[in-house]
C-alpha positions, 0 to 999 in steps of 0.5 A: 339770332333776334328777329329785329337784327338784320342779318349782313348778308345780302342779294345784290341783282343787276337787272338788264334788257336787251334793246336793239342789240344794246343791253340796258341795266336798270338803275334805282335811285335810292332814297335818302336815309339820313338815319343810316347816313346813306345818300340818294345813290343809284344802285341796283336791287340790294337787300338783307336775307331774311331768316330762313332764305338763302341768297337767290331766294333773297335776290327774287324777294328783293327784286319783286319787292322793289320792282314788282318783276317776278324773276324767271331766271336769276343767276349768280355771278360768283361775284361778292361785294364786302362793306364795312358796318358803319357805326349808323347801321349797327342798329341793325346788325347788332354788336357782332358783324363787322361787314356786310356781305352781297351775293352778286346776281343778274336777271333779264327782265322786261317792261318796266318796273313799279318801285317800292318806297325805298327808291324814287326814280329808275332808268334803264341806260347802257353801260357806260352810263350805267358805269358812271351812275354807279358810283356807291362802293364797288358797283363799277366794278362789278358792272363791269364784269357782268357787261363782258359776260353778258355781250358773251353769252348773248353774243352783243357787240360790245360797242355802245 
């Protein structure tokens, strides 16, 4: 493998807080990158696996990356997102991959973050503003999974 080419496998991590009995997800807003046909979208955390990493060591890169939080505790959803390599991106992957793979996690976290230059706002917002910021891909979906287990397992109304 060249060490110029992305590899397409990427961490996706869902970062949340619980205020006042409501989870709040963090939400970034991308930069655009014109090169790479991307717009300015909300997302959370995502990026590529460096040589050598798996994924959860790929997801606390990501987040401390782009964010500045160092991650206690990261877990894996056993959720996957799958997108087609655009003919912009394969600069980056090469001739090969035909799609890109995220390995979806959630982490709770607190304060807020200090971001990269890869995004240019942040906001935490309850879940269904959360749903309706994420619009890139299947993001709702999965953001949708993740709220149903998250109220179960901190045993939050699901309300709000």
């Amino acid at each position: 493998m060249k060490e110029n080419i992305r590899r397409a496998v990427s961490a996706n991590v869902f970062l949340y807080r619980i205020m006042d009995e409501q989870i709040e997800y963090l939400l970034l807003k991308r930069v655009p990158r014109n090169d790479l046909n991307l717009p300015g979208f909300w997302q959370c955390v995502s990026g590529a696996l460096e040589h050598g990493e798996n994924s959860e060591m790929a997801a606390r890169r990501e987040v401390f990356e782009e964010t500045a939080f160092t991650l206690e505790e990261v877990r894996s959803t056993g959720l996957t997102l799958k997108y087609p390599i655009k003919k912009e991106w394969r600069k980056l992957y090469g001739a090969e991959p035909s799609e890109v793979i995220e390995y979806v996690f959630v982490s709770r976290v607190q304060g807020d973050p200090s971001l990269s230059d890869e995004h240019s706002e942040f906001e935490w917002l309850p879940y269904q503003k959360a749903y309706q910021r994420l619009t890139f891909g299947d993001y709702q979906s999965v953001i949708e999974t993740i709220n149903s287990a998250l109220h179960a397992r901190h045993r939050i109304n699901t309300s709000g």
